[in-house]
C-alpha positions in Angstrom: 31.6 -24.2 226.7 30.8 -20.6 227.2 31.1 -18.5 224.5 30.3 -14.2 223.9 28.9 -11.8 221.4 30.1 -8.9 219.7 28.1 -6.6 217.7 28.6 -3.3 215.9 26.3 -0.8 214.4 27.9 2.2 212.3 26.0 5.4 212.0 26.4 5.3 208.4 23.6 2.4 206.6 24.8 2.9 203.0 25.9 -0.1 201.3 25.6 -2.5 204.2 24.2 -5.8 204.8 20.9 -6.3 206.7 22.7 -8.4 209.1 24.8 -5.2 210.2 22.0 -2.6 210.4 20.7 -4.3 214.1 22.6 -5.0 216.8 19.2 -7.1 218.2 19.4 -9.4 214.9 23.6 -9.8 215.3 22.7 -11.3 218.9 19.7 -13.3 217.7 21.7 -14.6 215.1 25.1 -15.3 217.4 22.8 -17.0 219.9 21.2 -19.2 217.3 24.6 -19.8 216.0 26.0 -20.7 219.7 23.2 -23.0 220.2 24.0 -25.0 216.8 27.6 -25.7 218.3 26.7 -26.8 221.6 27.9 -23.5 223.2 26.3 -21.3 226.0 26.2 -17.7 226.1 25.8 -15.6 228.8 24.1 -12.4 228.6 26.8 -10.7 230.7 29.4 -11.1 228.1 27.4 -9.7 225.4 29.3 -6.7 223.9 27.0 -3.5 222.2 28.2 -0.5 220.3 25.7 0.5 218.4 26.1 3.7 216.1 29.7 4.0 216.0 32.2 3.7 213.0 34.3 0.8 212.5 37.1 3.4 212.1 36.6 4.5 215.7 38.4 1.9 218.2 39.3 4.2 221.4 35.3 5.9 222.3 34.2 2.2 221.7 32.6 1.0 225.3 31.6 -2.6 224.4 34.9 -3.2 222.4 36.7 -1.3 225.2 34.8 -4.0 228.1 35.3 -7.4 225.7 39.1 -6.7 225.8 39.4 -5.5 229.8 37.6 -8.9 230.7 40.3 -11.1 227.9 43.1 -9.0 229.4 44.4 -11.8 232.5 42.2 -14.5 232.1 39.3 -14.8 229.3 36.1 -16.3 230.9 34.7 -17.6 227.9 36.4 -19.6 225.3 34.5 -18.3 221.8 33.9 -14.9 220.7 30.9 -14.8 217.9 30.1 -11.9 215.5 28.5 -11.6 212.2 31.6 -10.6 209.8 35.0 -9.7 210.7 34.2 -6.0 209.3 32.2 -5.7 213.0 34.9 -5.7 214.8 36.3 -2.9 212.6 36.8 -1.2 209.6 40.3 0.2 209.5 43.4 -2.2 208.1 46.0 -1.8 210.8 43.9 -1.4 214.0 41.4 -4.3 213.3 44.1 -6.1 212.6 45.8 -5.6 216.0 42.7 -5.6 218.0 41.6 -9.3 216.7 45.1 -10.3 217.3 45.0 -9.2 220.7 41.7 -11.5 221.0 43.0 -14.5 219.7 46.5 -14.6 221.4 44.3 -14.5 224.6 43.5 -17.9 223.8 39.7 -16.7 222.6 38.5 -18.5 219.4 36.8 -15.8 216.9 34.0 -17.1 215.2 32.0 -14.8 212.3 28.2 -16.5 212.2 27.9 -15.7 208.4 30.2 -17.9 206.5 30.6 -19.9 209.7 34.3 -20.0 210.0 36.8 -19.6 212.6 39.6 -16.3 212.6 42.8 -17.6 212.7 46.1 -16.3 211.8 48.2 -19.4 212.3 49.9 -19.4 208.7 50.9 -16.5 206.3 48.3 -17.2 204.0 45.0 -16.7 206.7 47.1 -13.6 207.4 47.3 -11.8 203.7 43.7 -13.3 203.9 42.8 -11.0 206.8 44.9 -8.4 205.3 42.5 -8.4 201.9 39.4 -8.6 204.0 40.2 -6.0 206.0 41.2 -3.8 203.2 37.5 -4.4 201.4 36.2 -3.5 204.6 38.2 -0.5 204.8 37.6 0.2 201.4 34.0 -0.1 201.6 33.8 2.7 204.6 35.4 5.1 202.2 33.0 4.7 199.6 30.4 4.9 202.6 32.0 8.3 203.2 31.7 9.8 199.8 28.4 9.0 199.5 27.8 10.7 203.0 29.7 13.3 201.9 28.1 14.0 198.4 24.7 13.9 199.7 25.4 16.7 202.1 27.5 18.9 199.7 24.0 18.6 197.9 22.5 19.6 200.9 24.8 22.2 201.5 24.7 24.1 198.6 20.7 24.0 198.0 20.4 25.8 201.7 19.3 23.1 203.8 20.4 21.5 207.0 23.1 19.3 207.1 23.2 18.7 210.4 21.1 19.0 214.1 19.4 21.8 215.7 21.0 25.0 215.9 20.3 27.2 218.7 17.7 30.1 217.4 15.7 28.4 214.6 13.5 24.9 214.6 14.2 22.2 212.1 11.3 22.4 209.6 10.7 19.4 207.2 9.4 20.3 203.5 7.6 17.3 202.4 7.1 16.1 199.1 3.2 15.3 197.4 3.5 11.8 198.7 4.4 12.9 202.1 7.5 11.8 202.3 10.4 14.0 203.6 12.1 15.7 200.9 14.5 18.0 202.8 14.7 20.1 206.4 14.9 23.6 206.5 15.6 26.2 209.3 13.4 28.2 210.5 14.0 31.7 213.0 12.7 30.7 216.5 11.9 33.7 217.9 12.4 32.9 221.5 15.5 31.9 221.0 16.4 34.7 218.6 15.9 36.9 221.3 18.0 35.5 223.8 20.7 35.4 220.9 20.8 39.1 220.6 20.9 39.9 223.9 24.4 37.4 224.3 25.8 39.4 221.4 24.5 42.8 222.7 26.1 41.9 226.0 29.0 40.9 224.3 29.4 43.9 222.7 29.6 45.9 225.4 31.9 44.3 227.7 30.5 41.3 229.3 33.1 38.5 228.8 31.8 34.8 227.6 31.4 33.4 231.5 30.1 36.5 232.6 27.3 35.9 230.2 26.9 32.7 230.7 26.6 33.1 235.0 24.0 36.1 234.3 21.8 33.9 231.8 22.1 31.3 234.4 21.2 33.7 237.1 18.2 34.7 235.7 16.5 31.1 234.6 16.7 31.2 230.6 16.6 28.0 229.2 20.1 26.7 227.9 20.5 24.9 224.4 18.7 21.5 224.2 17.6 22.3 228.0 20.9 21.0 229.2 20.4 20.5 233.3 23.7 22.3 233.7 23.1 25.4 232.0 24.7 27.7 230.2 28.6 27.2 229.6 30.9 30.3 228.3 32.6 27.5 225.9 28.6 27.9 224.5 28.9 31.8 224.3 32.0 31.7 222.7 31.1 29.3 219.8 27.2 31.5 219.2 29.6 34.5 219.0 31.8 33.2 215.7 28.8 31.0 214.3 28.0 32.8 210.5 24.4 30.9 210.6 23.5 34.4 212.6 24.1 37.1 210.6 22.5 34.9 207.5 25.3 32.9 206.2 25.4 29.1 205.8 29.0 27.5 206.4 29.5 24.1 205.3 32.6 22.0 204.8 34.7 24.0 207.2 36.1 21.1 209.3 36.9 17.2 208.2 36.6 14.2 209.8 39.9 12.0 210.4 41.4 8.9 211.9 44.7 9.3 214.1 45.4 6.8 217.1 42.0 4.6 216.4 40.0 7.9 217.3 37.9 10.1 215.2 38.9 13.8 215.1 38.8 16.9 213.3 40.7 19.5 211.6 40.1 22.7 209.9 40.0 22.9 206.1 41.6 25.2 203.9 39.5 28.6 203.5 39.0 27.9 199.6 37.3 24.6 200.0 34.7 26.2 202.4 30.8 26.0 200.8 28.9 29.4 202.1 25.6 30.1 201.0 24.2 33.6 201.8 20.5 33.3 204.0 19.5 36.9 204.5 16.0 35.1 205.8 18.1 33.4 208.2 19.6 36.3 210.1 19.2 37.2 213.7 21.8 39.5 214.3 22.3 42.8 212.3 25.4 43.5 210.5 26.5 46.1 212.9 26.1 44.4 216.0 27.4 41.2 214.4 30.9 43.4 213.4 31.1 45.5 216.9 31.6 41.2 218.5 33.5 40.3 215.8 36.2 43.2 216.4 36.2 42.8 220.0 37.0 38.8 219.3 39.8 39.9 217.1 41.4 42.6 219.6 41.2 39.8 222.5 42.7 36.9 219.9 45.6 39.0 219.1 46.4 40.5 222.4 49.8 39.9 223.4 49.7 41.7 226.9 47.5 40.7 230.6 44.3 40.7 229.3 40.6 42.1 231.1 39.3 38.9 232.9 35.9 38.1 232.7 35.2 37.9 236.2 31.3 38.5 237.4 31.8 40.0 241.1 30.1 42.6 242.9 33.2 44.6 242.9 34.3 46.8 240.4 37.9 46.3 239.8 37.9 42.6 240.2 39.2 41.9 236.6 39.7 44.8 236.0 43.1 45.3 237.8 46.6 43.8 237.7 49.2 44.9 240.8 51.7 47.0 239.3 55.3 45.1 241.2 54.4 41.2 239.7 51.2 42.0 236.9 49.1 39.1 239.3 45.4 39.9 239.7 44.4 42.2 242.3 41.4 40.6 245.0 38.8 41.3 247.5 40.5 41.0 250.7 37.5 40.8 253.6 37.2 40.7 257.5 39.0 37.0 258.3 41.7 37.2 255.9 44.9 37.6 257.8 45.9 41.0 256.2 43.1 42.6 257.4 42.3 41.5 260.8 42.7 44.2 262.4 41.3 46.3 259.9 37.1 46.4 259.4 36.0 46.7 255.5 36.7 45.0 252.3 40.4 46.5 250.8 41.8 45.9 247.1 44.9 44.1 247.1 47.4 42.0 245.7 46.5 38.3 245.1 49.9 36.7 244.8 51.0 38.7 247.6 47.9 37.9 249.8 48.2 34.4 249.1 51.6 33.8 248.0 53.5 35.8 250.3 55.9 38.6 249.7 58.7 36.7 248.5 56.6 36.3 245.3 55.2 39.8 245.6 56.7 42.5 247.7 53.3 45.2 246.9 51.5 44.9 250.4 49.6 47.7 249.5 45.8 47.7 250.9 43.1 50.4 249.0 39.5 50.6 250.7 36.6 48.9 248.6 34.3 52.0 248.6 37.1 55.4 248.2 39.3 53.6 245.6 36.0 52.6 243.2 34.9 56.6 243.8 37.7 57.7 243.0 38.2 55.9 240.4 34.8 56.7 239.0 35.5 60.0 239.6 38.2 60.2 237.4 36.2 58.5 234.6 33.3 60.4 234.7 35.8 63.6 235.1 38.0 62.6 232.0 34.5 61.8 229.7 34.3 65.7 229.2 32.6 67.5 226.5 35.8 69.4 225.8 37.8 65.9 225.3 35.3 64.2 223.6 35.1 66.8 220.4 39.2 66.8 220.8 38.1 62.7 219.9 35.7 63.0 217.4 37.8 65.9 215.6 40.8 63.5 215.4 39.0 60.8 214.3 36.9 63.2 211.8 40.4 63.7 210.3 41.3 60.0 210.1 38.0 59.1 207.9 37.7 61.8 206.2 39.7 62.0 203.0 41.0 65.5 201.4 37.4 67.2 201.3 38.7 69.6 198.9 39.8 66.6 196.5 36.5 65.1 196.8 34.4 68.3 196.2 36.4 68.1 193.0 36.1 64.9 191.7 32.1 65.1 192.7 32.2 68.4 190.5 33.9 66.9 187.7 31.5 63.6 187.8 28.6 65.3 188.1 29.5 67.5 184.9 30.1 64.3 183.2 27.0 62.8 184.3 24.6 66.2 183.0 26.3 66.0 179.7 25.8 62.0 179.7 22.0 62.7 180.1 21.7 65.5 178.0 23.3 63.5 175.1 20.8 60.4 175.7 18.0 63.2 175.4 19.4 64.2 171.9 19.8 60.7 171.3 16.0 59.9 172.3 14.7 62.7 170.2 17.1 61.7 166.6 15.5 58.1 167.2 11.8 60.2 167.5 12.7 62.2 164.3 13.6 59.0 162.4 17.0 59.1 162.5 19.3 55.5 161.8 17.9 53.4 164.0 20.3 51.0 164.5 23.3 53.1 165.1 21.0 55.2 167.5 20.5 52.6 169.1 23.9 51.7 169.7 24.9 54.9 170.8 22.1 55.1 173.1 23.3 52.1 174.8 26.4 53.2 175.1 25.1 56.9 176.7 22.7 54.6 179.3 25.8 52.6 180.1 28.1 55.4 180.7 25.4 56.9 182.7 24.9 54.3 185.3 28.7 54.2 185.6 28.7 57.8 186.3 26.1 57.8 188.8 27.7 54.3 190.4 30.8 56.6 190.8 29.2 59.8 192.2 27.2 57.6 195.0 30.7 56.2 196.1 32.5 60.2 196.5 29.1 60.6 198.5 29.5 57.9 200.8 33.4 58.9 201.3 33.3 60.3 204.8 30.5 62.4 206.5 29.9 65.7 204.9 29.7 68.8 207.8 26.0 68.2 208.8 26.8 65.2 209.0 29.6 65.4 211.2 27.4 67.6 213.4 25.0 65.0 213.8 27.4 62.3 215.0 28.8 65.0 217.4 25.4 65.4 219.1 24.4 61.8 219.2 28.4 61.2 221.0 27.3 63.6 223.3 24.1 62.1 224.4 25.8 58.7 224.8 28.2 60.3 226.8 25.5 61.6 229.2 24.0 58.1 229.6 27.2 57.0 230.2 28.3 59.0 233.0 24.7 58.6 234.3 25.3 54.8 234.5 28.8 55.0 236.3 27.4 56.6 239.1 23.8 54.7 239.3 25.3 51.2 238.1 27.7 49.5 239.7 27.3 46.1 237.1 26.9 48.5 233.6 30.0 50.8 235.7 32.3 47.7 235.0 30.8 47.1 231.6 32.0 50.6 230.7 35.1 50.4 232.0 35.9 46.3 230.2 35.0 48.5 227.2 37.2 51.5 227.2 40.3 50.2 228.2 42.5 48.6 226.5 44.8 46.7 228.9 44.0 46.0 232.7 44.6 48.8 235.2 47.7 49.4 237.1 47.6 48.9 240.8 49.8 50.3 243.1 51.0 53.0 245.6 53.8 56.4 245.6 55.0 57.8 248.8 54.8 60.9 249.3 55.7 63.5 252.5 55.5 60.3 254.6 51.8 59.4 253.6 51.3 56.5 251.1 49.2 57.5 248.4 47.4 54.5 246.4 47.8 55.1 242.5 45.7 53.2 239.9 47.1 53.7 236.2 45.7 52.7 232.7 45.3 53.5 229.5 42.2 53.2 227.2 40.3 54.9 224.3 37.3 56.6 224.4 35.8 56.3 221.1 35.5 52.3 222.1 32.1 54.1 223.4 30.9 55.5 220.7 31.0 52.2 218.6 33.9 53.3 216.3 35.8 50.4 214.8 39.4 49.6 216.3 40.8 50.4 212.8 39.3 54.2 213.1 40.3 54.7 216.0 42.5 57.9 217.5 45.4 56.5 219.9 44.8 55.9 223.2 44.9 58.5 226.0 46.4 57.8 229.3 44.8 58.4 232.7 46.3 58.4 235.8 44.2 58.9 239.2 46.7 58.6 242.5 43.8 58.8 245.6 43.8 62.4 247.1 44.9 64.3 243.7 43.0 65.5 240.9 43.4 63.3 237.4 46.2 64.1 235.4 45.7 63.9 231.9 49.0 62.8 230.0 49.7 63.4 226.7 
């Protein structure tokens, strides 16, 4: 008689049997158990999944093989593991599974109180039904145990979890030598690639873009995967808190739906955070320059920049103004430009889908329209309209000056008449005045004091004063010079730029005019999104249009 084995590890070991903590010892102990009865086992029908939950039936391979070979016709006759709580420990789906095993005609045997799984009559089914709920029960406990340990964890500042990328695992050991706990620490090497993702981030580069140009140039990806970097990598770095010195625990649950393991957000509240300023690797202004540019491309509702690395600047950058498709690189061999030599913008739905999608057969050349278009840019990124910019925005963060002057006035008189009754105060106690109700009214003097001085430091910090407005206004200017320097040097930082200051995809497509067809490229974007100014502080847009062949037109 040929019989199989079926053994199951979990990844959690608390409150479990020694028989269940090694799948080796399950199969030394079925095989010594086969042998008792006479039976044979054959190696190919013994069935391993070792560190998974008993909750888990659907990422299961062993399980998942044991019931494809049972499924037609079983080739063995006995199945042996060590308790029924191996085959799974979750009520309804263990259930099922072992009923699917024994109406196959395979007898279920459990090595440890050497009895045989049958669900003939009611009674050895509410049997199973108990058993199964222990088992079930016993996981949960498991699980709060788990989960109290880490909250522990959690809240003292150390890791609950495996590597992050940009800091080592560190073990703190105890006198003994013993591990006590693991701690992170920065790894600078990895701290400096971090930065640059978020710096490139910041100004423009989308999450693939990154991705291909980290790949391009041989940097290591996290845990020295062979496939490299991945922008589904970028984009998780980019929201992690861990960077900017924040621990996050608790955030997401785990849960059982369809015999699968999954997760799901918690609410906000029952988050754990613990604030690790020795843990941070990005600065607080770089780290809210990404975070804004997540949130603007989150709540977009309109076509959206693509994040498309190309040699070509508009790629991505540019949306066909008849059906809003992407506009392409169309080359020699393509069949709209055959007979035409170059590399021409053009529709991508039209190119490919034909004109009853798109009817816009319109054709730019590669190198006028990306002058021209750089042109206009570097034209529009005037002196003249950048103080228009700053002096609008200016008026935005700037409250009433004149109201401020005056509360500052009126605080500052409070504060000089605060200190120059402590100094009375100081010299009564020095004469030998009441002690104790000097005292008290000196407390109360030093208390108003620092509340005074709390209050003047905040109607400082209200909006730049006039030097300081002068000096923002000189450093936008110099930033603007690099900036125009760039579009016309860098084709790569060119496109950067231009991801960064608009804020929708261009507008590609053509007027007719005195019988010549003029190509027109529309869009609309804001300029202080290159001077690092928050999208809350910012002026509205400005709209640009550039038709090849005119001068740009600045629109209201």
């Amino acid at each position: 008689m040929l019989c199989a084995i079926y053994a199951r590890k979990s990844t959690e070991q608390c409150g479990v049997s020694d028989e269940e903590k090694s799948v080796t010892r399950q199969i030394e102990h079925g095989k010594a158990f086969a042998q008792k009865r006479g039976w044979m086992v054959d190696d190919k029908y013994i069935y391993i999944d070792d560190g998974i939950s008993g909750a888990e039936f659907q990422k299961r391979p062993g399980l998942l093989r044991l019931l494809n070979d049972i499924e037609h016709e079983p080739p063995f006759q006995f199945l042996i593991m060590a308790e029924g709580s191996r085959l799974g420990r979750e009520q309804i789906e263990t259930a099922y599974h072992l009923k699917r095993i024994v109406d196959s005609g395979v007898k279920v045997y459990t090595y440890l109180d050497e009895k045989e799984c049958t669900l003939d009559t009611p009674l050895e089914k509410l049997l199973l039904q108990l058993s199964n709920f222990a088992d079930e029960t016993e996981r949960d406990r498991a699980r709060q145990r788990t989960y109290d340990a880490l909250m522990r964890k959690a809240k003292a500042g150390h890791v609950t979890g495996g590597r992050v990328f940009g800091y080592d695992n560190q073990e703190v050991l105890s006198p003994d030598g013993s591990r006590q706990h693991v701690v992170y620490v920065i790894n600078e090497r990895e701290a400096k690639v971090l930065r640059r993702i978020f710096t490139m981030y910041a100004n423009g580069l989308g999450f693939h873009g990154i991705a291909k140009r980290l790949n391009d140039e041989g940097i290591p990806a996290p845990r020295q995967s062979p496939r490299g970097w991945a922008g589904s990598a970028i984009r998780e770095m980019l929201y992690r808190p861990l960077y900017r010195g924040q621990m996050v625990w608790n955030a997401l649950e785990k849960i059982v739906r369809g015999g699968t393991m999954k997760r799901r957000l918690r609410a906000e509240k029952d988050w754990i955070r613990v604030d690790a300023p020795h843990l941070r690797i990005i600065e607080p202004s770089l780290w809210e320059a990404v975070q804004a540019r997540l949130a603007t491309n989150h709540t977009s509702t309109g076509p959206r920049l693509r994040d498309v690395e190309t040699p070509y600047l508009l790629t991505g950058l540019c949306r066909c103004a008849t059906c809003k498709g992407p506009i392409t690189m169309s080359g020699p061999g393509s069949s709209k430009s055959h007979r035409r030599r170059g590399k021409f913008y053009t529709c991508s739905y039209h190119l490919k889908r034909g004109s009853s999608v798109c009817r816009n057969a319109t054709m730019a050349e590669q190198e006028g329209l990306e002058k021209e278009v750089l042109k206009t840019l570097s034209d529009m990124l005037h002196p003249r309209v950048l103080d228009c910019a700053l002096q609008e925005t200016m008026e935005r963060l700037q409250p009433d000056q004149a109201r401020v002057r005056t509360e500052r006035a009126k605080v500052e008189e409070q504060l000089t008449k605060a200190k120059a009754a402590q100094l009375r105060l100081t010299e009564a106690i020095a004469q030998g005045g009441s002690l104790e109700a000097l005292l008290e009214s000196l407390k109360r003097e030093e208390t108003k004091q620092r509340e005074l001085t709390a209050e003047l430091d905040h109607l400082k910090a209200i909006g730049p004063n006039e030097w300081d407005v002068a000096c923002i206004r000189r450093e936008a200017k110099a930033r603007l010079g690099d900036i125009q320097g760039l579009l016309s040097r860098q084709p790569r930082e060119a496109k950067a730029i231009l991801k960064r200051l608009l804020d929708a995809p261009l507008s590609f497509g053509s007027v007719e005019e005195a019988g010549k067809v003029k190509f027109v490229v529309e869009g609309s974007g804001n300029f202080l999104n290159l001077l690092g100014v928050s999208d809350s502080q910012q002026t509205p847009p400005s709209n640009v249009v550039s038709p090849t062949g005119f001068e740009p037109v600045l629109l209201p």
